[in-house]
Backbone as CSV, one residue per row, in Angstrom:
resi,resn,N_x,N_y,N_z,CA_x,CA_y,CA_z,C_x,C_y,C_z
1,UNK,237.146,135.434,129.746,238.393,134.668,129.566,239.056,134.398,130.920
2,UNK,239.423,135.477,131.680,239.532,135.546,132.767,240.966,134.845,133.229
3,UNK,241.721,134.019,134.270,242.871,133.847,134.329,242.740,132.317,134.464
4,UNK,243.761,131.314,133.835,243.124,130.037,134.105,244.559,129.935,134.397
5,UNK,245.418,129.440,135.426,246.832,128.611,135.679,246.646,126.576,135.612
6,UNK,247.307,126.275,135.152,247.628,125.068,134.406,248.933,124.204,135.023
7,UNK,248.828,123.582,135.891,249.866,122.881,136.491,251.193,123.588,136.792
8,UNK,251.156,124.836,137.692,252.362,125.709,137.998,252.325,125.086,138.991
9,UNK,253.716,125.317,139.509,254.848,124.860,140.493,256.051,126.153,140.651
10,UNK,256.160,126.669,141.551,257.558,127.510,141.772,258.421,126.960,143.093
11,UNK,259.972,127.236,141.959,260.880,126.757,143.495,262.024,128.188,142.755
12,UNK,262.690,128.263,144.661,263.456,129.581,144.729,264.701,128.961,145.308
13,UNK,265.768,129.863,145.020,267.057,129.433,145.872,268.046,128.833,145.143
14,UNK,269.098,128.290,145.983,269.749,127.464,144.783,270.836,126.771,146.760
15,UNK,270.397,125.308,146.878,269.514,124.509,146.061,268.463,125.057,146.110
16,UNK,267.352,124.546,145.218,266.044,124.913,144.979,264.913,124.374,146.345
17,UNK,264.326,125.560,146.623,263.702,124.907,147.641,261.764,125.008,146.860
18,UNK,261.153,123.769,147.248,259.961,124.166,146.369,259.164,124.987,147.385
19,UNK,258.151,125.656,146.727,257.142,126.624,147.109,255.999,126.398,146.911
20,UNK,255.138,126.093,145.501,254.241,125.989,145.059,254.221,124.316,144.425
21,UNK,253.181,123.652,144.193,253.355,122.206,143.803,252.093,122.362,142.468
22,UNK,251.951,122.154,141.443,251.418,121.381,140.562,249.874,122.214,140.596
23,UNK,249.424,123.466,140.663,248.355,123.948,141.074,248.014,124.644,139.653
24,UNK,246.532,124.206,139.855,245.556,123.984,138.620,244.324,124.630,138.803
25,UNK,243.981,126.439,138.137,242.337,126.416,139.007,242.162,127.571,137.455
26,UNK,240.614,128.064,137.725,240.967,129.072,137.076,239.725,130.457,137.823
27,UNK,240.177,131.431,137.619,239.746,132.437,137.479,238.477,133.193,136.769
28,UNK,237.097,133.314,137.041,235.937,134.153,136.067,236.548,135.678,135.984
29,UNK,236.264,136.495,134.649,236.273,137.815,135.113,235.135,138.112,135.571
30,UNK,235.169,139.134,136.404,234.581,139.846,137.843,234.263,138.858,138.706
31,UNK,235.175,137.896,138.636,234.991,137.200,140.006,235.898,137.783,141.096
32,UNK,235.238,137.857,142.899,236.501,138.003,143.665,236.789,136.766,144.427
33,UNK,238.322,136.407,144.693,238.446,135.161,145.146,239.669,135.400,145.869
34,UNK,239.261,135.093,147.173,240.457,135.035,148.342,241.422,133.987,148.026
35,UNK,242.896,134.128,147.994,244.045,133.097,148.456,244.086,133.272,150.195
36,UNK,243.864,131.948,150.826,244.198,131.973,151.887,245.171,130.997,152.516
37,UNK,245.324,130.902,153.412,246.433,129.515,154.224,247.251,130.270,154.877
38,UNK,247.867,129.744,156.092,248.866,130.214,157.010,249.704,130.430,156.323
39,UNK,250.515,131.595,156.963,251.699,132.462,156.564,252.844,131.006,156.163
40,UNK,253.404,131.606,155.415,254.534,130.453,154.394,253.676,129.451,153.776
41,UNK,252.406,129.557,153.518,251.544,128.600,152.832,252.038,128.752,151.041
42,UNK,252.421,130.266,150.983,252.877,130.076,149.098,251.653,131.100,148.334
43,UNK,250.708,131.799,149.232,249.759,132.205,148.497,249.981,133.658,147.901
44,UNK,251.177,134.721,148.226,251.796,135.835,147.656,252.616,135.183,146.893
45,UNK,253.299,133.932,146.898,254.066,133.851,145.699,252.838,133.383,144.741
46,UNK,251.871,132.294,144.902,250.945,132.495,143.850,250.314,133.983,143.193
47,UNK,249.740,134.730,144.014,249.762,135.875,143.600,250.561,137.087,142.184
48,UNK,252.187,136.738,143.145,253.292,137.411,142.293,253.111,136.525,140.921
49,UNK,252.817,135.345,140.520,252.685,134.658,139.704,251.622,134.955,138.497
50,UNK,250.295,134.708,139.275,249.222,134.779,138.356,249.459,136.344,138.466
51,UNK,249.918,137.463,138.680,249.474,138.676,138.498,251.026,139.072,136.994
52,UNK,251.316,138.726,137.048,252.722,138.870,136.225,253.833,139.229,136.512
53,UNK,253.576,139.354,138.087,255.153,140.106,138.449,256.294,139.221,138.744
54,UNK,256.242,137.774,138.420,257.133,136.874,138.571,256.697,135.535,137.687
55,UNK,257.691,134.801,137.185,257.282,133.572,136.242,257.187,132.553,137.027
56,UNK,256.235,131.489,136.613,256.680,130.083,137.547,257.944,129.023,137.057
57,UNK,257.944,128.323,137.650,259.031,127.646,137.333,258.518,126.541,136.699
58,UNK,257.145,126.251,136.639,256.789,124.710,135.506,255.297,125.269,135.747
59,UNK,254.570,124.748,134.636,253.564,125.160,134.100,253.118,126.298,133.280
60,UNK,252.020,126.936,133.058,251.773,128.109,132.019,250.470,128.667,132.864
61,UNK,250.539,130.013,133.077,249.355,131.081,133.026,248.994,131.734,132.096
62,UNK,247.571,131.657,131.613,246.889,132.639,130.588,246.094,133.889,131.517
63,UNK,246.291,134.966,130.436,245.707,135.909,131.203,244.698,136.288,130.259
64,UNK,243.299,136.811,130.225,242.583,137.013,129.358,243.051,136.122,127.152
65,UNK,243.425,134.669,127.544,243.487,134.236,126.723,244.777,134.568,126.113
66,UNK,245.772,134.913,126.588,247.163,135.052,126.453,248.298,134.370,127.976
67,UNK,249.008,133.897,126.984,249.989,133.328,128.061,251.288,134.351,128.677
68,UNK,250.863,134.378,129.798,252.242,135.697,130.686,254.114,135.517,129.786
69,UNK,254.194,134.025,129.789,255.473,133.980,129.478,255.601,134.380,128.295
70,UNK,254.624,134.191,126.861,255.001,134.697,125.911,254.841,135.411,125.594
71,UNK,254.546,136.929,126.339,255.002,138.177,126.365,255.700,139.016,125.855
72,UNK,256.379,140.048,125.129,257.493,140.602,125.415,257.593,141.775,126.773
73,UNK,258.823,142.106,126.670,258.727,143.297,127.270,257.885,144.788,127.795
74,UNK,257.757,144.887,126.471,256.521,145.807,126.108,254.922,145.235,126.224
75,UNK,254.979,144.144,125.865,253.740,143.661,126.190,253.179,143.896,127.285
76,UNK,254.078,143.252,128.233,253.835,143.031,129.646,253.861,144.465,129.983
77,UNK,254.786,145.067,129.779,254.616,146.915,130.073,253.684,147.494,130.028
78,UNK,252.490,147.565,129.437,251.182,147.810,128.725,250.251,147.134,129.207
79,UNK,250.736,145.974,129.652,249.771,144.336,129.938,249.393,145.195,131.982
80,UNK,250.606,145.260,132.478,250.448,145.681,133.529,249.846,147.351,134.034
81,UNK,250.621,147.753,133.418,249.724,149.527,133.474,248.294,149.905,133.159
82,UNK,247.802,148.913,131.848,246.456,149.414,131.466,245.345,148.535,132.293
83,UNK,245.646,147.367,132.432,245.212,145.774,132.923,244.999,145.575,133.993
84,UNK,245.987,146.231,134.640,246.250,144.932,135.834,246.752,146.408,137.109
85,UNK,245.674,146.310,138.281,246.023,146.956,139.807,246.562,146.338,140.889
86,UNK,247.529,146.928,141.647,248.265,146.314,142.722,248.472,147.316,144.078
87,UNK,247.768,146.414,145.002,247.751,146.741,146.541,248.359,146.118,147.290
88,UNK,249.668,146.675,148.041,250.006,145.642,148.447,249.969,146.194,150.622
89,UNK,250.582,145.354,151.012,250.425,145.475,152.521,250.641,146.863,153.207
90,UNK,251.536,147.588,152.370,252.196,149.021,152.614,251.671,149.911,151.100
91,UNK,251.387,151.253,151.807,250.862,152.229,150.720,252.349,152.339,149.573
92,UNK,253.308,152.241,150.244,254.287,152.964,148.973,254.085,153.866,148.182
93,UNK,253.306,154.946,149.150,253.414,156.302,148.249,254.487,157.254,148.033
94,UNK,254.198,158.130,146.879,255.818,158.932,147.098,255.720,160.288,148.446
95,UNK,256.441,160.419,148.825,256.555,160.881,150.517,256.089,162.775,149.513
96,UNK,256.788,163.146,148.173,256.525,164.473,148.165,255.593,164.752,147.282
97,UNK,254.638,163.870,147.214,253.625,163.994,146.276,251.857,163.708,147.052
98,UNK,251.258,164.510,146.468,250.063,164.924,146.706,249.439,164.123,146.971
99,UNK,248.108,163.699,147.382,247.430,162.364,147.427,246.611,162.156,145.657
100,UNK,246.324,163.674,145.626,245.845,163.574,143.705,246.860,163.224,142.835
101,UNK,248.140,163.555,143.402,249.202,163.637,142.473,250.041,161.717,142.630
102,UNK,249.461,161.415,143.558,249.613,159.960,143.844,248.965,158.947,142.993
103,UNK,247.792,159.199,143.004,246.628,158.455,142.170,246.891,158.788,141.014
104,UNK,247.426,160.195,140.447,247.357,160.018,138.887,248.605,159.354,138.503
105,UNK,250.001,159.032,139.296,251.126,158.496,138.903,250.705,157.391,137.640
106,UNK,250.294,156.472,138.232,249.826,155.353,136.725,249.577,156.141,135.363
107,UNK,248.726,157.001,135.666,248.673,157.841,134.458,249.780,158.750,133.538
108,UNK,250.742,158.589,134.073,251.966,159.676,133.540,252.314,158.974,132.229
109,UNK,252.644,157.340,132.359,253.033,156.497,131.540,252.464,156.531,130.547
110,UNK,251.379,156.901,130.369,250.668,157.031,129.008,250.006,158.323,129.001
111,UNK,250.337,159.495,129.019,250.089,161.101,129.247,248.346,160.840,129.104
112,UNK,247.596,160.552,130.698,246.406,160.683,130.490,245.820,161.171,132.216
113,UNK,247.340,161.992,132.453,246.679,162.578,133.635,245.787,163.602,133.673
114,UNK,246.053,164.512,132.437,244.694,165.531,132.334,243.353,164.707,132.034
115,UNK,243.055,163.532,131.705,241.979,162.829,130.517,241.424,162.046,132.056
116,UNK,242.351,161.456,133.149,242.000,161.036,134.171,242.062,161.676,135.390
117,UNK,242.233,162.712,135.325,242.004,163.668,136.821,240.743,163.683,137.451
118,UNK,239.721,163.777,136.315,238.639,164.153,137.503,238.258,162.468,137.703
119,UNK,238.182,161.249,137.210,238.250,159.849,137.785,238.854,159.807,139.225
120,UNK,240.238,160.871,138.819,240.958,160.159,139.898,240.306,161.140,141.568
121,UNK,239.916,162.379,140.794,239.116,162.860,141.686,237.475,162.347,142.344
122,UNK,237.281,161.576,141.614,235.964,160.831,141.705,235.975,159.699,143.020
123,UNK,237.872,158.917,142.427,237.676,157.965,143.569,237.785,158.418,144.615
124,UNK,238.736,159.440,144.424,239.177,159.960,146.501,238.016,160.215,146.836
125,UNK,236.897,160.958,146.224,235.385,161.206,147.110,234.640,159.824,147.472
126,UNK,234.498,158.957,146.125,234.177,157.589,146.699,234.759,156.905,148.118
127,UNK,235.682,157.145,148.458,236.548,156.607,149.430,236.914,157.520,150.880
128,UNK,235.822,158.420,150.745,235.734,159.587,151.450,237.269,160.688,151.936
129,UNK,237.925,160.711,150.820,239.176,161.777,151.432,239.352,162.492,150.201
130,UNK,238.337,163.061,149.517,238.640,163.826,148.576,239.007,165.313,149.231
131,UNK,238.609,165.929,150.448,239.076,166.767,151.310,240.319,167.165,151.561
132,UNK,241.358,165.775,151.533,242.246,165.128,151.652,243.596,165.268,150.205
133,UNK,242.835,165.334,149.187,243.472,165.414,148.119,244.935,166.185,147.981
134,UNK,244.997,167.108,148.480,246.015,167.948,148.607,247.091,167.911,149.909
135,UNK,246.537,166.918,150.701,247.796,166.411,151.536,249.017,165.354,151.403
136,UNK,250.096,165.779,151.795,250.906,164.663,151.508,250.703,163.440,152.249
137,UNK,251.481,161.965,152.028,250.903,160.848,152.876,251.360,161.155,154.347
138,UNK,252.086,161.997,154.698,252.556,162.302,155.781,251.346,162.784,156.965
139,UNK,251.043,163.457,156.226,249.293,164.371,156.858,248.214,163.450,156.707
140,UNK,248.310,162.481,156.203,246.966,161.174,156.293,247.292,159.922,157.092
141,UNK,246.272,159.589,157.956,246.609,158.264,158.672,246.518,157.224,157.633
142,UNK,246.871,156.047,158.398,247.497,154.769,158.080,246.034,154.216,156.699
143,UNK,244.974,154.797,157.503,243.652,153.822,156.670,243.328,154.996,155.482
144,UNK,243.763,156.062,155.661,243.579,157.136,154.525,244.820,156.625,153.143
145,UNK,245.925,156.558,153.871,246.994,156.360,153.057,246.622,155.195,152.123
146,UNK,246.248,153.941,152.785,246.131,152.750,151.965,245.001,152.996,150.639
147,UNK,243.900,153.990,151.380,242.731,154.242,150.982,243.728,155.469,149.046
148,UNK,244.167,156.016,149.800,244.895,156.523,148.097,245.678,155.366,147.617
149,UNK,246.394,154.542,147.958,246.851,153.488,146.887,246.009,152.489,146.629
150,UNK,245.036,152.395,146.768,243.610,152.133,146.099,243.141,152.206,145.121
151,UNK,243.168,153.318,145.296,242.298,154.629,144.220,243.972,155.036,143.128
152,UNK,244.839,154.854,143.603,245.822,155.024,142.477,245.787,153.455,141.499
153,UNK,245.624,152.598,142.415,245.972,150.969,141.758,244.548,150.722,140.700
154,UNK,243.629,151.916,140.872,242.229,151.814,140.303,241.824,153.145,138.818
155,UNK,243.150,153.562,139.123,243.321,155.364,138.313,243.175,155.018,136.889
156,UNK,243.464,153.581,136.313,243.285,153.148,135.078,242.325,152.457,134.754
157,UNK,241.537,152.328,135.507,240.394,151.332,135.509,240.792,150.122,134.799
158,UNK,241.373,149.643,135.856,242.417,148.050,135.270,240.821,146.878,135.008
159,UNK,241.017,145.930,134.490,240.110,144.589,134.507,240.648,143.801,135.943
160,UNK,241.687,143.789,136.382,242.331,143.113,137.343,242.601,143.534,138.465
161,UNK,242.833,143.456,139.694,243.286,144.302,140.590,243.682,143.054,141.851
162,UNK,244.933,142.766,142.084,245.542,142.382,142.934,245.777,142.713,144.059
163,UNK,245.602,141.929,145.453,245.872,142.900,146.202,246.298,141.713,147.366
164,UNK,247.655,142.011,147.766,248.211,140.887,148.760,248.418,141.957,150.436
165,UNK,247.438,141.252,151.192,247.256,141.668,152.325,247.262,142.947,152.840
166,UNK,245.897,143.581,151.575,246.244,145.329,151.953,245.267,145.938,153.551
167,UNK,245.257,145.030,154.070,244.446,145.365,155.350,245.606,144.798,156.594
168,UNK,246.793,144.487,156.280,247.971,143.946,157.225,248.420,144.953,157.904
169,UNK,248.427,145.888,157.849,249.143,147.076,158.467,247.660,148.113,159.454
170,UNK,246.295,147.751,159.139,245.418,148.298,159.379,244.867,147.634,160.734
171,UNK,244.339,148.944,161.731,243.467,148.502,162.406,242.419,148.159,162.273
172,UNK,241.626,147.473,163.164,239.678,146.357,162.549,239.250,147.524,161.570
173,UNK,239.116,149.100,162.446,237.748,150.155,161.852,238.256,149.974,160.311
174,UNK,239.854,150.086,160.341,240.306,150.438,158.943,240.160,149.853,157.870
175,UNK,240.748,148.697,158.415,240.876,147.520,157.681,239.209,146.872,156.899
176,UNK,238.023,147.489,157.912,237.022,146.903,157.346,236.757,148.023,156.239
177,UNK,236.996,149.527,156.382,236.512,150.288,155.304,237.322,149.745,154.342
178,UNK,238.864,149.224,154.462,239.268,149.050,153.001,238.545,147.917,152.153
179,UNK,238.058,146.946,152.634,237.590,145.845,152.519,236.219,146.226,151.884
180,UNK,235.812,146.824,152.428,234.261,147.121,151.569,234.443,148.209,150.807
181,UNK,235.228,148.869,150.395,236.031,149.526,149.033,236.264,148.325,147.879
182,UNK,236.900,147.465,148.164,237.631,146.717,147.406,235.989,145.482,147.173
183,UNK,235.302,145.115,147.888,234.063,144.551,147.468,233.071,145.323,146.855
184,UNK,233.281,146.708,146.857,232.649,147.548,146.392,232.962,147.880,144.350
185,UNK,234.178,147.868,144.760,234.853,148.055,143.705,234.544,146.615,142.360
186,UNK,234.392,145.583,142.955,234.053,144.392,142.108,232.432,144.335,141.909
187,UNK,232.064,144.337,143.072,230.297,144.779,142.560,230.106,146.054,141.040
188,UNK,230.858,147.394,141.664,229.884,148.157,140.784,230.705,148.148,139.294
189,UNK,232.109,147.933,139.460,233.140,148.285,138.364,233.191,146.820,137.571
190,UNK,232.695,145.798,138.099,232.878,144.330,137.597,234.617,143.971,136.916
191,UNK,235.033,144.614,138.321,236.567,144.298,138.204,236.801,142.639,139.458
192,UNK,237.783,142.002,138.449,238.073,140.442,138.446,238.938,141.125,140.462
193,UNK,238.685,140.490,141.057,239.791,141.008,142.206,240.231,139.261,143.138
194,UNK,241.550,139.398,143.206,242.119,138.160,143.714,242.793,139.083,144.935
195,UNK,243.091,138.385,146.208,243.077,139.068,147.332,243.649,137.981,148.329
196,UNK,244.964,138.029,148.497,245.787,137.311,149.584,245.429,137.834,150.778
197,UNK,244.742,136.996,151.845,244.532,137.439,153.131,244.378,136.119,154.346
198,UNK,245.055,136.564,155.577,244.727,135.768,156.722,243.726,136.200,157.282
199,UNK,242.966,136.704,156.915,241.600,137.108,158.033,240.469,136.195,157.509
200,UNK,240.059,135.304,158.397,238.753,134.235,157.565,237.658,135.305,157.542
201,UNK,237.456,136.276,158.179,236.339,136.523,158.429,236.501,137.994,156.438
202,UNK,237.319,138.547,156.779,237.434,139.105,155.100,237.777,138.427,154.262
203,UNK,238.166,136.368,154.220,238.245,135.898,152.880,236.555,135.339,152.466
204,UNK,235.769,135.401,153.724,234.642,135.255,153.454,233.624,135.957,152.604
205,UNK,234.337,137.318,152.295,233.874,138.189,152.030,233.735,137.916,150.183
206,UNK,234.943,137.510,149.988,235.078,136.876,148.389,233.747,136.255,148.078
207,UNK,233.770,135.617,146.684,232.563,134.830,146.574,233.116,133.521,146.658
208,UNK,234.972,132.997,146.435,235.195,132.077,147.049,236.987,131.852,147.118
209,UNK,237.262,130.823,147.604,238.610,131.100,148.450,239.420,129.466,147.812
210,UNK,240.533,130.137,147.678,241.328,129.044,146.938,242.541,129.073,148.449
211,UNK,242.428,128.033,148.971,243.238,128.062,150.075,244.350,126.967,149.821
212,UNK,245.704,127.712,150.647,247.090,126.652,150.235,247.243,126.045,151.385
213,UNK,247.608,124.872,151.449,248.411,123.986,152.144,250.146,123.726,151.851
214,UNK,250.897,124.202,152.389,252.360,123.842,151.866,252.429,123.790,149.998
215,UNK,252.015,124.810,149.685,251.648,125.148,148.194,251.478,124.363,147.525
216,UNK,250.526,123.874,148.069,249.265,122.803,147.259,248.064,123.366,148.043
217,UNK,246.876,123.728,146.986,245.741,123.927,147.120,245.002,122.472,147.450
218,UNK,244.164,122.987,148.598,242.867,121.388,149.501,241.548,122.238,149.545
């Protein structure tokens, strides 16, 4: 079913300034597909869009054959926790919590941190810092840290996994292990992954790239 958007457009502000223009594509599941274009191109607000964390302002997104807006509350509550992973440029971990105790957070919401512990112990070894597990983010560098909100955004084994410029804060070494985590992760898990990035050389990495121009896709 996968994600198909249908003539969206977003404008912000008041007056309204536009952002996005009239953009039409769709999405395979387990496909990965880079948003790219220079910074203020519109491709994190596409993102915030097709992922559910914001509505557009004209047109309709389906998500696995359901439309985001006609949602409820709860829907979307459920829609996002079980569904849908998010990486974003900064770890945003909690400063007094564990790196295990990080990754199982998603899990609290639906009491399945005992049922997903050893998963969540599975990924930190996949991602080599299961060693690591018991440190706070304070005691892990920059490419470890991102490397647990990873593996937390993955603790549910979502179909989806979003991820707007999680290699921005990383140096090359880092930035490439996260990158072949996250290609890794769509190969073996046949998770759908959409991935906002300025690096041509990691949107290459996708199998293909929906790039913005002044939020219109060329």
């Amino acid at each position: 079913m996968g994600i198909v958007a249908k003539k969206i457009g977003k404008t912000i502000g008041d007056p309204p300034t536009r952002v996005l223009t009239d953009l039409s594509f769709e999405i395979q599941d387990s496909e990965f597909v880079a948003l790219t274009g220079r910074s203020g191109s519109g491709k994190s607000t596409l993102l915030y869009l097709i992922s559910s964390l914001d509505n557009p302002t004209e047109g309709k997104i389906e998500i696995s054959g359901k439309d985001i807006a006609m949602m409820d509350s709860e829907e979307l509550h459920i829609f996002r926790n079980q569904k849908v992973g998010f990486v974003f440029q900064f770890h945003y971990l909690i400063a007094e919590l564990s790196s295990l105790e990080n990754v199982l957070m998603p899990t609290l919401k639906f009491n399945q941190a005992v049922k997903r512990r050893e998963y969540a112990e599975y990924l930190l070894e996949q991602f080599g810092i299961k060693d690591k597990s018991h440190r706070l983010p304070r005691q892990l560098s920059g490419g470890e840290q991102q490397r647990v909100a990873i593996a937390r955004a993955l603790v549910m084994e979502p179909q989806y996994l979003f991820a707007d410029e999680p290699t921005g804060s990383l140096d090359t070494i880092n930035g490439d292990t996260v990158m072949k985590i996250i290609a890794d992760v769509n190969e073996k898990n046949k998770t759908t992954i959409i991935l906002v990035t300025h690096d041509p050389d990691f949107a290459k990495q996708a199998h293909r790239q929906i790039m913005l121009v002044d939020g219109k896709i060329v």
